[in-house]
PAZA-973215 format. One line per field, with one value per atom (N, C-alpha, C): y, x negated, z negated; chain. Coordinates in steps of 0.05 Angstrom, whole numbers, always signed. Last residue first. Example, Ala and Ser with C-alpha at 12.3 -4.5 7.8 and 13.67 -1.06 7.14 Angstrom:
BEGIN
py [-45 -21 +1 -114 -90 -66]
px [-257 -273 -258 -264 -246 -264]
pz [-142 -143 -157 -156 -156 -156]
cadena [A A A A A A]
# end
This chain:
BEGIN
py [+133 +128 +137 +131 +111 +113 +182 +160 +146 +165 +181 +181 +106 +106 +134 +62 +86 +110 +4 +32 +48 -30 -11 +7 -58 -64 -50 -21 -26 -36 +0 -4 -12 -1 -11 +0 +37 +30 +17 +82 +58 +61 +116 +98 +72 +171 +163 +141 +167 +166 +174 +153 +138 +145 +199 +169 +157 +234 +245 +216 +219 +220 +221 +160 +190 +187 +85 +110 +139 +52 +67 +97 -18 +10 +16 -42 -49 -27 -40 -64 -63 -1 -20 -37 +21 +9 -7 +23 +6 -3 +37 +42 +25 +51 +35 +41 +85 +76 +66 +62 +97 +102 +12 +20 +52 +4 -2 +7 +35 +43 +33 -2 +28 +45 -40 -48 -15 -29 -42 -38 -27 +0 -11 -66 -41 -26 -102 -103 -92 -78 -75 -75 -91 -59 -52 -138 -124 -99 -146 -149 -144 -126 -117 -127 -160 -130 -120 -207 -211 -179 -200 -209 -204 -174 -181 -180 -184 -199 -186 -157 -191 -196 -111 -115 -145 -121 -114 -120 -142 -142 -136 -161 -159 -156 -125 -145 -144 -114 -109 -129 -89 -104 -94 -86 -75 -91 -83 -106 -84 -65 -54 -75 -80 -90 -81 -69 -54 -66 -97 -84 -62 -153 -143 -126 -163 -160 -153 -200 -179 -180 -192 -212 -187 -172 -203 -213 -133 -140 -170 -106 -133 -136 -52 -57 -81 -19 -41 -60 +46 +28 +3 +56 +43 +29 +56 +79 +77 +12 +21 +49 -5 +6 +15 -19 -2 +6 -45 -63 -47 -18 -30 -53 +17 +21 +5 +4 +2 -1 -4 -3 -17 -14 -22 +1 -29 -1 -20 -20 -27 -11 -28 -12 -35 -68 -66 -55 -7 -39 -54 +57 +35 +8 +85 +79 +50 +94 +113 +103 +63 +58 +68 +91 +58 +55 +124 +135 +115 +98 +105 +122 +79 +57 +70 +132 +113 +92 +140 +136 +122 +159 +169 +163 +154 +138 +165 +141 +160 +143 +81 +107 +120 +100 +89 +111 +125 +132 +108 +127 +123 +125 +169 +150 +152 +155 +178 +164 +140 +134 +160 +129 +148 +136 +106 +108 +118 +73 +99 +89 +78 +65 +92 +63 +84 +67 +65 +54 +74 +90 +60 +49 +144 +130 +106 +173 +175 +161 +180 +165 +163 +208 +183 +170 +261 +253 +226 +269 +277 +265 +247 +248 +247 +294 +274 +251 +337 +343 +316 +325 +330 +336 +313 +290 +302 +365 +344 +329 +391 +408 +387 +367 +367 +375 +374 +346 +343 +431 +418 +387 +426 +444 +435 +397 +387 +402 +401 +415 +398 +351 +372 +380 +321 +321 +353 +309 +301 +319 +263 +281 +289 +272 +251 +278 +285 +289 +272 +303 +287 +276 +319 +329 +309 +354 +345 +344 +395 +387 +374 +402 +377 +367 +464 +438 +426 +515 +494 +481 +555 +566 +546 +565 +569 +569 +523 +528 +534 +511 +537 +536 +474 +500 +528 +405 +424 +459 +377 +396 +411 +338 +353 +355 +340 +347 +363 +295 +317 +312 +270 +268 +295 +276 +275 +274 +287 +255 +251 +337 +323 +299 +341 +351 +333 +320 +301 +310 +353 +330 +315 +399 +390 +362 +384 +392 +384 +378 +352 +356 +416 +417 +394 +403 +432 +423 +358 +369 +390 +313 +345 +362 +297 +299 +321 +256 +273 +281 +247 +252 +271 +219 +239 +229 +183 +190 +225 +137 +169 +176 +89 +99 +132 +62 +76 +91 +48 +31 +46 +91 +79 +57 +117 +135 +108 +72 +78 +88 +92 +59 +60 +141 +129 +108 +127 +155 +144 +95 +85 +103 +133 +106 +96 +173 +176 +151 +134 +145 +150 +115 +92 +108 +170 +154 +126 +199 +201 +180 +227 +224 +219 +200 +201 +203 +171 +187 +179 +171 +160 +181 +140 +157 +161 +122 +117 +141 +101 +128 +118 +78 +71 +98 +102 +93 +90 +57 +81 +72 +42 +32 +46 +34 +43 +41 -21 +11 +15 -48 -53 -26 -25 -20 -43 +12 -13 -11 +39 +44 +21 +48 +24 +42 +65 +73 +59 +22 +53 +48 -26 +9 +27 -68 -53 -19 -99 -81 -71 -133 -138 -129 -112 -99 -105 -142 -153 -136 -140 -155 -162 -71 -82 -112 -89 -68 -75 -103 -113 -102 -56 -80 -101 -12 -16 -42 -49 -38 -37 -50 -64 -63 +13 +1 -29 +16 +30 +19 -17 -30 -7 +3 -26 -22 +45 +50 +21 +23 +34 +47 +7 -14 -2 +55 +37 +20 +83 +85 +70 +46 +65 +61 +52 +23 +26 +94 +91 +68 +93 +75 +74 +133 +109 +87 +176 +165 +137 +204 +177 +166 +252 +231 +211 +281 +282 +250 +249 +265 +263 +218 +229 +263 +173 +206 +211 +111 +129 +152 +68 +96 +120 +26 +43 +68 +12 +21 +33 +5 +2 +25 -33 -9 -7 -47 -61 -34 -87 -62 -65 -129 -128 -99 -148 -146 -128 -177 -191 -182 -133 -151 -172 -109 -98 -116 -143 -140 -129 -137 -170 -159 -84 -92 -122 -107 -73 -88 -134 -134 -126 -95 -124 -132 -64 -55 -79 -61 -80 -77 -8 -27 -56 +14 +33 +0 +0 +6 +5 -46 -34 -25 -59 -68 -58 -85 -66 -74 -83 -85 -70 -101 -81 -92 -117 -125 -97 -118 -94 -120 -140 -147 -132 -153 -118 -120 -215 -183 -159 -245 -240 -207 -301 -274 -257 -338 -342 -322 -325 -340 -353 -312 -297 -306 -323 -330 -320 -283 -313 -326 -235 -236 -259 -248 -257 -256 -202 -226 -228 -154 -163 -181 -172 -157 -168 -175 -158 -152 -169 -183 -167 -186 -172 -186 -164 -192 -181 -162 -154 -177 -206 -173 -156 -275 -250 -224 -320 -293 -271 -353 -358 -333 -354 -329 -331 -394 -365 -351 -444 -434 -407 -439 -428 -419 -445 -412 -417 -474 -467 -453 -435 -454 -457 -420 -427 -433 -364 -386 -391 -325 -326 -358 -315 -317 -325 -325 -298 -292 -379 -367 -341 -374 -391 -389 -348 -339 -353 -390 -355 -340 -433 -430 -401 -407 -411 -419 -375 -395 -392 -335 -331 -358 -324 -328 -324 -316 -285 -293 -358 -351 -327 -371 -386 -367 -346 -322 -337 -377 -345 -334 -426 -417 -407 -424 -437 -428 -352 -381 -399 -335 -344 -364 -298 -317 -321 -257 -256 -285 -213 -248 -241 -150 -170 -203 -120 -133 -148 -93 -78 -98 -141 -125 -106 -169 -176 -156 -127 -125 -147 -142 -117 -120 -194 -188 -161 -187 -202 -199 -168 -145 -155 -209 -175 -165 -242 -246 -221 -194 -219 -223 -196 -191 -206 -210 -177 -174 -225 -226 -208 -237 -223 -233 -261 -276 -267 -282 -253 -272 -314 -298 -274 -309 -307 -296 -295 -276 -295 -317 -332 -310 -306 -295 -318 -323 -328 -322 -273 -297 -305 -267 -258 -284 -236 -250 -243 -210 -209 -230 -204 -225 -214 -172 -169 -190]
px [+238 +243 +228 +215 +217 +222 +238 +209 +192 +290 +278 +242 +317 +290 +282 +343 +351 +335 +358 +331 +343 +421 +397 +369 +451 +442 +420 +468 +493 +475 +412 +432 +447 +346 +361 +387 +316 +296 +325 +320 +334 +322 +290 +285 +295 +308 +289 +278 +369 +366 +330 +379 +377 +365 +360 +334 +345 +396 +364 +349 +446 +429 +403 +451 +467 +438 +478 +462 +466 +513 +515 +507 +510 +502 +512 +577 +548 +540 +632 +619 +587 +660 +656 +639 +659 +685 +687 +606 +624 +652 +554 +587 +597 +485 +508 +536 +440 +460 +481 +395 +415 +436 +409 +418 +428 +364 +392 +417 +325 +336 +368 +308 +318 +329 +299 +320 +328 +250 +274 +305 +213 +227 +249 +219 +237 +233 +190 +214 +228 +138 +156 +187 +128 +130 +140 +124 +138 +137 +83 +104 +130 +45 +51 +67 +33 +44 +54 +22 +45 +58 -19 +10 +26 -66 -51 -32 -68 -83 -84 -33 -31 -46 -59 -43 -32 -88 -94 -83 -95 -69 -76 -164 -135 -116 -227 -196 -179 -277 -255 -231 -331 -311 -288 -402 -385 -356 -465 -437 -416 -525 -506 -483 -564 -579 -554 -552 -568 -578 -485 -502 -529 -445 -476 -486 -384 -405 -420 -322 -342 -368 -261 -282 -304 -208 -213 -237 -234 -206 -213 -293 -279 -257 -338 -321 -296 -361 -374 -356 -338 -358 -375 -289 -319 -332 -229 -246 -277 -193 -210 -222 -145 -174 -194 -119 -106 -126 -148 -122 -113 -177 -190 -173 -174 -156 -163 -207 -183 -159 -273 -255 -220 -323 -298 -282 -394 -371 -347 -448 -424 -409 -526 -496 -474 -568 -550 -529 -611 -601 -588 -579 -602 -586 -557 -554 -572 -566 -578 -567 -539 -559 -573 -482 -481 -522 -492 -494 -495 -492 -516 -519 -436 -461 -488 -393 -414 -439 -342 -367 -377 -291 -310 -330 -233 -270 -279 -174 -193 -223 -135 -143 -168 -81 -111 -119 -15 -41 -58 +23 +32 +11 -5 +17 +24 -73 -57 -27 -108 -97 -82 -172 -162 -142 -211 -179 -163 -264 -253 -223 -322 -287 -275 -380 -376 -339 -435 -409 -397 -486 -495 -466 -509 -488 -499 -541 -541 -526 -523 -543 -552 -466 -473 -494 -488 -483 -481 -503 -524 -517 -456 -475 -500 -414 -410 -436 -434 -443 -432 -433 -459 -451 -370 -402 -422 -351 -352 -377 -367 -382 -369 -343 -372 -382 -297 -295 -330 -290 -278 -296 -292 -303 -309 -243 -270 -290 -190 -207 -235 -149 -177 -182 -78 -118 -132 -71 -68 -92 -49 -65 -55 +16 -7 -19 +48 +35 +15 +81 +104 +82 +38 +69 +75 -27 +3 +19 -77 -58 -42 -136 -124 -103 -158 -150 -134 -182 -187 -179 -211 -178 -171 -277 -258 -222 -326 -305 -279 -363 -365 -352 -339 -335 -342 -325 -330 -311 -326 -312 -333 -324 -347 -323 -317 -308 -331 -332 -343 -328 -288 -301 -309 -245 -266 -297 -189 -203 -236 -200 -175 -183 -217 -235 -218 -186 -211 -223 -143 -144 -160 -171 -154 -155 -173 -200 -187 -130 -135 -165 -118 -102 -113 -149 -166 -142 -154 -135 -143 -189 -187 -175 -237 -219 -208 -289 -273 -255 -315 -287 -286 -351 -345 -330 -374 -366 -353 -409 -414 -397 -377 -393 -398 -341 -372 -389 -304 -323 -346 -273 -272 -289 -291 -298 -296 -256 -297 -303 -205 -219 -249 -206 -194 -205 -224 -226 -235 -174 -199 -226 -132 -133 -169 -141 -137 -144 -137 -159 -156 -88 -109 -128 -51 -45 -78 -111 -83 -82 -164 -158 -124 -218 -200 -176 -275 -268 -241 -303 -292 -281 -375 -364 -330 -408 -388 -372 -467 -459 -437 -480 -468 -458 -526 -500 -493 -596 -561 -544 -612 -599 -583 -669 -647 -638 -701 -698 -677 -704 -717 -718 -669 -700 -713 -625 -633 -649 -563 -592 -605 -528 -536 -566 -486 -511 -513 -444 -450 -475 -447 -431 -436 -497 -479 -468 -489 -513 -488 -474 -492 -508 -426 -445 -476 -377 -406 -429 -355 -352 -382 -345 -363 -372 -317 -336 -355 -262 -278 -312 -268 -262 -278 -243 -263 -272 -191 -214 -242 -160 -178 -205 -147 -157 -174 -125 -141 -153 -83 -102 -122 -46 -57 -81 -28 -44 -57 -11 -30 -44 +44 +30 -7 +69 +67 +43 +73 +51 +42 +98 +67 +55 +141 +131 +98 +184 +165 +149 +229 +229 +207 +215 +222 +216 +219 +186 +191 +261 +257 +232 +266 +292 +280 +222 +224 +242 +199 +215 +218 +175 +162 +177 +220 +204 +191 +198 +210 +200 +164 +184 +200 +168 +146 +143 +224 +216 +186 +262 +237 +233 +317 +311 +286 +353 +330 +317 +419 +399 +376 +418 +417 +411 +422 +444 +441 +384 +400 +420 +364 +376 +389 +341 +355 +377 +294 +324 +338 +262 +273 +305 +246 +270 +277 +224 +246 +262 +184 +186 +218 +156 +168 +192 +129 +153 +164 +87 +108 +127 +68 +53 +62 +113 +100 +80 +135 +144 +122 +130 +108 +114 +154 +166 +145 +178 +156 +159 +253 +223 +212 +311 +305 +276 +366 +339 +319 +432 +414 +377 +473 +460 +443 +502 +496 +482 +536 +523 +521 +500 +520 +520 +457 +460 +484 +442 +452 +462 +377 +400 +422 +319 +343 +372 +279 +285 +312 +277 +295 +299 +248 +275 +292 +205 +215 +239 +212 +214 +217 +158 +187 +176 +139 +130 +159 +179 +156 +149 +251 +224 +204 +325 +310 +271 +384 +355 +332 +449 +424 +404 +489 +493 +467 +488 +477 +479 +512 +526 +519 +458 +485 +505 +404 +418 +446 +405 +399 +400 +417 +431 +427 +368 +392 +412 +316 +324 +351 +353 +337 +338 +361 +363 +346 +387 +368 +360 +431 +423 +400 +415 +413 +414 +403 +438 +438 +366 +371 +395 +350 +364 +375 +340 +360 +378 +285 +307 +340 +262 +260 +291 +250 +275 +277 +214 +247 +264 +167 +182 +208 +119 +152 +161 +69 +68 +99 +65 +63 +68 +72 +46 +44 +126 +102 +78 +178 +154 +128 +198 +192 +167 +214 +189 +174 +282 +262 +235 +310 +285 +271 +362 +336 +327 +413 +410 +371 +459 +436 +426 +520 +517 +486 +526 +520 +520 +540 +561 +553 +497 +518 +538 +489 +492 +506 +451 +478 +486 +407 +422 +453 +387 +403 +416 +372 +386 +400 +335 +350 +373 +286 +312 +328 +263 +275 +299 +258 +272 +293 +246 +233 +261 +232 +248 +237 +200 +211 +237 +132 +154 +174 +57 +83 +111 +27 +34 +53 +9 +23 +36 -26 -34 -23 +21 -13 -16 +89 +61 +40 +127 +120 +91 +164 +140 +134 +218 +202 +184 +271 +271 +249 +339 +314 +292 +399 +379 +350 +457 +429 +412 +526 +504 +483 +580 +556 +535]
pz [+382 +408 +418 +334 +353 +380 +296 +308 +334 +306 +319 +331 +295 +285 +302 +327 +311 +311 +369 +357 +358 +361 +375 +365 +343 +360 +382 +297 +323 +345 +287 +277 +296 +258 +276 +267 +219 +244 +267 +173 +181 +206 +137 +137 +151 +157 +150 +148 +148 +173 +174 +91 +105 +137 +73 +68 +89 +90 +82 +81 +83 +113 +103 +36 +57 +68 +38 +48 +54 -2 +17 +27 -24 -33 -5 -59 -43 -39 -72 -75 -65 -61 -44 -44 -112 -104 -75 -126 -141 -131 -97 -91 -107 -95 -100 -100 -95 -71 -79 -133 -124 -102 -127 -156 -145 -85 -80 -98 -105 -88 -75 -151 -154 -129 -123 -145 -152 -97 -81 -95 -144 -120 -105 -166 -184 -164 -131 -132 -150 -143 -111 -113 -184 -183 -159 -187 -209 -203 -146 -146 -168 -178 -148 -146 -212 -217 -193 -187 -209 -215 -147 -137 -157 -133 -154 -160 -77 -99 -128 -56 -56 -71 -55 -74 -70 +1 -34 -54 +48 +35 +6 +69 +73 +58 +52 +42 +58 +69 +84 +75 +48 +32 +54 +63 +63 +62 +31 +39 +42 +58 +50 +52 +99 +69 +51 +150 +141 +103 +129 +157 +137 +126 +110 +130 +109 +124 +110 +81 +61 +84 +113 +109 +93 +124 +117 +109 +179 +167 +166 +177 +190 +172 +185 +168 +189 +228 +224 +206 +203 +229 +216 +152 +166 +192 +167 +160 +161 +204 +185 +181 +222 +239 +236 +175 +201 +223 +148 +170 +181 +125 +148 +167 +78 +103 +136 +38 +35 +63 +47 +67 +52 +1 +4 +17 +2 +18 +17 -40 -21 -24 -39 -44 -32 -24 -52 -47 +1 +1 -27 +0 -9 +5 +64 +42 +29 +118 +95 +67 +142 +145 +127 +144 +128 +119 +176 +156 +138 +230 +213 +188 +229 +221 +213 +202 +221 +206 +169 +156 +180 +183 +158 +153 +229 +221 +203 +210 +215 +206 +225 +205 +220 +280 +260 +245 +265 +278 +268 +218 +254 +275 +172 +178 +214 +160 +163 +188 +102 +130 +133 +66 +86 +106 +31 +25 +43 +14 +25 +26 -36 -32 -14 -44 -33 -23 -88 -79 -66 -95 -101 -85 -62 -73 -80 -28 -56 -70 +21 +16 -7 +16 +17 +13 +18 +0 -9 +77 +49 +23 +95 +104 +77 +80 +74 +81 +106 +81 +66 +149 +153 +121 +158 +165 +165 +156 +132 +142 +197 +171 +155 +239 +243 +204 +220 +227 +223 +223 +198 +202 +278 +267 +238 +301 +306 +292 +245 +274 +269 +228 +223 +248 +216 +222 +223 +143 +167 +186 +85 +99 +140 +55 +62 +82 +29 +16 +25 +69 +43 +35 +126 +107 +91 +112 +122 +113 +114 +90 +119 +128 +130 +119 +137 +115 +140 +140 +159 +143 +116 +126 +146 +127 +110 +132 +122 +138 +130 +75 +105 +115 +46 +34 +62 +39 +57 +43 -26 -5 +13 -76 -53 -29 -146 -120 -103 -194 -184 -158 -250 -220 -209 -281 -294 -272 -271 -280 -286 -260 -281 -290 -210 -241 -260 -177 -180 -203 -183 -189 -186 -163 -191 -197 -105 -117 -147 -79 -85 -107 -39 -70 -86 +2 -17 -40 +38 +23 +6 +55 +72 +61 -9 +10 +30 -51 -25 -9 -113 -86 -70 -158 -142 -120 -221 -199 -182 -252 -252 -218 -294 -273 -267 -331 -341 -311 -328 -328 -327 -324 -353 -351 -271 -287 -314 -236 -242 -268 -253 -259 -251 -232 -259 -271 -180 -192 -222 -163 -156 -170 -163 -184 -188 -133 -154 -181 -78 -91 -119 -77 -81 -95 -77 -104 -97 -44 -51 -73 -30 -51 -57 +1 +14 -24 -21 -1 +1 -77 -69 -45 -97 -83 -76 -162 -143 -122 -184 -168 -157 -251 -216 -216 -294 -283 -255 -312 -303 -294 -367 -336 -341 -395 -394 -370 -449 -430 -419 -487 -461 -439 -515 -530 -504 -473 -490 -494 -454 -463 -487 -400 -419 -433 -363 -366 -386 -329 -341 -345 -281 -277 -304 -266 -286 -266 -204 -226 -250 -163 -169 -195 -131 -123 -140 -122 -100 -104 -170 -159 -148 -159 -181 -175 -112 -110 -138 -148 -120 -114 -181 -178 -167 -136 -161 -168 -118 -96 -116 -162 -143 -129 -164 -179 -179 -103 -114 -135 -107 -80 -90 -135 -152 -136 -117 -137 -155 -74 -71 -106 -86 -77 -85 -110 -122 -114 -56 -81 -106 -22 -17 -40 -46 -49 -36 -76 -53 -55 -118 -93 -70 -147 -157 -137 -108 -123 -138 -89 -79 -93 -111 -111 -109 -89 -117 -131 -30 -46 -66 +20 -10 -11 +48 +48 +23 +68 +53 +47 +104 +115 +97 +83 +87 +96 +75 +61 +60 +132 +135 +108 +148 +133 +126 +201 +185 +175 +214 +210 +184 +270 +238 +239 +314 +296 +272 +348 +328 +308 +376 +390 +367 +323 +340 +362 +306 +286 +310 +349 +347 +331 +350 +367 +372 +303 +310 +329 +333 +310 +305 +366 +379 +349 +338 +351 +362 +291 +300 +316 +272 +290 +301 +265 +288 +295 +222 +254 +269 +174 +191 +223 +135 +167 +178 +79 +92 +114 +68 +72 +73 +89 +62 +55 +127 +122 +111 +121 +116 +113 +170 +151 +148 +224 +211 +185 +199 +218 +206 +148 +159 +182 +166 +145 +162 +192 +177 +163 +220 +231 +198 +208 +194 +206 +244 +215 +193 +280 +285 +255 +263 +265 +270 +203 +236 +248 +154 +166 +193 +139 +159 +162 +70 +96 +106 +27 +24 +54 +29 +40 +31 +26 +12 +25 +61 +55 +51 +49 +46 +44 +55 +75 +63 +70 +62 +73 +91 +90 +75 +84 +94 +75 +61 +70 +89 +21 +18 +37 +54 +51 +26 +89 +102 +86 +43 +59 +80 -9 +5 +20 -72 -54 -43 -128 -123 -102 -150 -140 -130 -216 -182 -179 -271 -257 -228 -295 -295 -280 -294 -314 -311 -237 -245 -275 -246 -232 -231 -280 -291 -273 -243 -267 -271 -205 -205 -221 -237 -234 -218 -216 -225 -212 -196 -226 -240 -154 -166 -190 -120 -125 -139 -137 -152 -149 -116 -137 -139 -71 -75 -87 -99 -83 -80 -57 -75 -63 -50 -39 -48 -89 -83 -69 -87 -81 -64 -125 -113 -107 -118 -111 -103 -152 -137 -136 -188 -188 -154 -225 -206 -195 -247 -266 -243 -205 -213 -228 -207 -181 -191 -260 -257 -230 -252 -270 -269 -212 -208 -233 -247 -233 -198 -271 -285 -270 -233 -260 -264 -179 -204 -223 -103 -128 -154 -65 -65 -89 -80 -76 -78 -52 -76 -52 -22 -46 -65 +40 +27 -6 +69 +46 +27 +119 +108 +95 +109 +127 +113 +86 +106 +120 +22 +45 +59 +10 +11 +30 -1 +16 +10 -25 -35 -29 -14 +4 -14 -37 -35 -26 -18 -33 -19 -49 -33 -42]
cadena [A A A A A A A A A A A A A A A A A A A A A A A A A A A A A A A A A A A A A A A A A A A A A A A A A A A A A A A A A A A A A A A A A A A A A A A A A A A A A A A A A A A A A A A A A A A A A A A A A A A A A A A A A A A A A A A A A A A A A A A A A A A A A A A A A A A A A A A A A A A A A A A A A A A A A A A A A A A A A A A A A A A A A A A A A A A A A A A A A A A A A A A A A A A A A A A A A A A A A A A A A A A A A A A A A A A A A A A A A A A A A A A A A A A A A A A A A A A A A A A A A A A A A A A A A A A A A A A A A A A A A A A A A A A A A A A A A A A A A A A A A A A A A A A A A A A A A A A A A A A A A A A A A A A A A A A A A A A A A A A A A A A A A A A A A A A A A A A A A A A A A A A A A A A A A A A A A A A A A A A A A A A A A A A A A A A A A A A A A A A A A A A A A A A A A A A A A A A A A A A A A A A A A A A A A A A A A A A A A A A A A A A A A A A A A A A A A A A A A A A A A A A A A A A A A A A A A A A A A A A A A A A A A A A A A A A A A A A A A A A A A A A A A A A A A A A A A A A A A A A A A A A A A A A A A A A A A A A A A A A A A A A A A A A A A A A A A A A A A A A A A A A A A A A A A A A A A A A A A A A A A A A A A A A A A A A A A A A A A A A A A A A A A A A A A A A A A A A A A A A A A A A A A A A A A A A A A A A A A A A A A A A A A A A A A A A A A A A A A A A A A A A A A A A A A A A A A A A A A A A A A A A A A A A A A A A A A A A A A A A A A A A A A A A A A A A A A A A A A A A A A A A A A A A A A A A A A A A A A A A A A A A A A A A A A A A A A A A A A A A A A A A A A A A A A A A A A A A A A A A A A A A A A A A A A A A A A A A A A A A A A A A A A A A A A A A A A A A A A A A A A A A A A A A A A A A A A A A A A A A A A A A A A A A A A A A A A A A A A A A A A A A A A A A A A A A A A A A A A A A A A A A A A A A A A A A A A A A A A A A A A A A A A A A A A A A A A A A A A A A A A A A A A A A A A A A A A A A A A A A A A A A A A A A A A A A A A A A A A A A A A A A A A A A A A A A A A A A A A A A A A A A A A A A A A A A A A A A A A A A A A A A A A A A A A A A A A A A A A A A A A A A A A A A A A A A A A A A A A A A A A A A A A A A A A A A A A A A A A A A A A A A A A A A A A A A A A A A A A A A A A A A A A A A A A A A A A A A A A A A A A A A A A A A A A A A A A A A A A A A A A A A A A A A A A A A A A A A A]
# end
C-alpha cells in the first residue's frame, strides 16, 4: 500500500498531514510512504527529516502515481489527484456539508473520500478526532491573540505605583476550544468566567477555576446534543441567555466565543448592540467566524473596530501554529489508519461504526447518509 502525503494548496493552510514521526510508523505497518517535496516547510519539517525517516521525496505526480491512500489537511481538489490508483482512500478534513461540489468532485473520480471531520466522538476514536485536537490549539490561541490586541496586562500587578487589575475574560461556548481558552486566561493571570447551553459543562468551568453563568429561570431547557457538541434551544432559553449574557458582557475587558454546532452556521451570541456596551479597548475573538460567526459584525480574516471594541476574526487557527497542529493532526491520521490495519492485506479496513460515519464517496457515488 503506498501513502500519498501531499502538499497543502488551500491559502494560508500551513500544516501538514504527516511528520517525520509518523512517517516512520505508517512504514513500520508495512507501508510505501511517499512525500510532496515541500509539504512540511511551513510547519518547520524539512524534507530531509522525511527522507531520513524512509519516505520518498517527490514531486506531486509522481507522489501520487498509484497511491491507494492520500493523505491532506483540507480536501484536495478533486482534479489534483490524477494519478492515484482507483478507489483511492482520500483521508482529510473535507468539510461536507459546506463543500458539496467538493464530494461529488471525489465521487465522479473514483475515489472514496473519508471525511475525518466527521468522526464520531467515541471512547475508540478520541485518538483520531482531529476536532479536538485541532481545537484545543485554536482555544489556547485564541487567548493569545486577544492578549495580542488587547493592549493591558492580564493579572493583577501590584506596584508602589499602584495596582492593576486583572483582565475580565469571558468565555462563551465551553467545548475542547473553550476549556483550553478557560486554562490559558486563568495561568495568565486573568479573572475569568464561561458560558454554556450544556448544564454538564458547569464542572468543568469550576474545575479550571472559572465562574459559571448559566441561565437558571428556565428550568428543564438545555442545549445538550449528540457526541458532545451542543445543540439548539427553545426561543425561551434563547431570550433568558441574551438578557443575562447581556449584563454580563458589559463587564468584560475579553470576550472568546467558541460556539458551532455541526452542519448548520454558527449560532449568533453576541449582537452589535451588545458589542456597544462594552468599554472602548475590549476585544472579541470570534473562533467560529468561518462558519458565520458567532459575532455580529465579526469578518473572516481580518481584526474590525465597531464601537471603540476590536473584534478578532482569524482564519484557520491552528495554521498558526502549524508545527503542533500538525504533530497532532498527523497522530490522528496515524492512529486511525494503525486501528484499521490488516497485515494480511496489507492496508487498513474499516468496520461499520466509523466507517459508514465517515466515508462521503464510494463506487462512484454519495454515501454519506448525511448527504443525501
Amino acid at each position: 500500500m503506498k501513502i500519498a502525503v501531499l502538499r497543502e494548496q488551500a491559502d494560508g493552510e500551513k500544516r501538514v498531514s504527516a511528520t517525520p514521526e509518523t512517517v516512520r510508523k505508517l512504514i513500520s505497518l508495512g507501508a510505501d510512504v511517499a512525500v510532496e517535496a515541500g509539504s512540511g516547510f511551513a510547519a518547520s519539517f524539512a524534507d530531509q527529516g522525511y527522507a531520513e525517516a524512509g519516505a520518498q521525496v517527490a514531486d506531486r505526480a509522481a507522489t501520487l502515481a498509484g497511491a491507494g491512500i492520500v493523505l491532506g489537511v483540507q480536501g484536495p481538489d478533486p482534479a489534483s489527484l490524477a494519478g492515484a490508483a482507483p478507489g483511492a482512500w482520500v483521508v482529510a478534513s473535507l468539510n461536507p456539508f459546506g463543500a458539496r461540489d467538493r464530494v461529488e468532485g471525489y465521487a465522479a473520480a473514483g475515489l472514496e473520500a473519508l471525511a475525518m471531520d466527521l468522526m464520531p466522538r467515541i471512547t475508540r476514536a478520541q485518538s483520531m478526532d482531529i476536532l479536538s485536537s485541532q481545537s484545543n490549539l485554536s482555544g489556547y490561541k485564541a487567548v493569545l491573540d486577544a492578549a495580542a490586541e488587547y493592549g493591558r496586562a492580564f493579572p493583577m500587578m501590584m506596584t508602589a505605583a499602584g495596582t492593576v487589575s486583572a483582565a475580565r475574560v469571558f468565555v462563551m461556548g465551553v467545548g475542547v476550544a473553550g476549556l483550553q481558552a478557560i486554562a490559558t486566561a486563568r495561568r495568565l493571570g486573568a479573572q475569568v468566567s464561561a458560558t454554556d447551553v450544556r448544564s454538564a459543562t458547569r464542572e468543568q468551568i469550576q474545575s479550571l477555576g472559572a465562574k459559571p453563568i448559566f441561565v437558571d429561570s428556565v428550568a428543564g431547557i438545555e442545549g445538550e446534543g449528540t457526541g458532545g457538541y451542543a445543540g439548539e434551544t427553545s426561543p425561551e432559553y434563547q431570550a433568558a441567555q441574551a438578557e443575562l449574557v447581556s449584563g454580563h458582557i458589559a463587564k468584560q475587558d475579553i470576550v472568546i466565543t467558541t460556539a458551532l454546532i455541526p452542519g448548520r452556521p454558527a449560532p449568533r451570541l453576541i449582537t452589535d448592540g451588545q458589542v456597544a456596551t462594552m468599554r472602548p479597548g475590549s476585544v472579541i475573538v470570534d473562533l467560529a467566524v468561518e462558519q458565520g460567526g458567532n459575532v455580529e459584525g465579526a469578518v473572516a480574516g481580518e481584526v474590525v473596530e465597531r464601537h471603540g471594541v476590536r473584534i478578532v476574526g482569524h482564519r484557520n487557527v491552528p495554521s498558526r501554529l502549524a508545527a503542533d497542529a500538525s504533530a497532532l493532526y498527523a497522530r490522528n491520521l496515524f492512529n486511525f489508519l494503525s486501528a484499521f490495519w490488516d497485515k494480511e492485506q496489507g492496508r487498513p479496513v474499516l468496520d461499520a461504526e466509523i466507517g459508514d460515519a465517515i466515508r462521503l464517496t464510494q463506487g462512484g457515488k454519495i454515501v454519506n447518509p448525511r448527504l443525501l
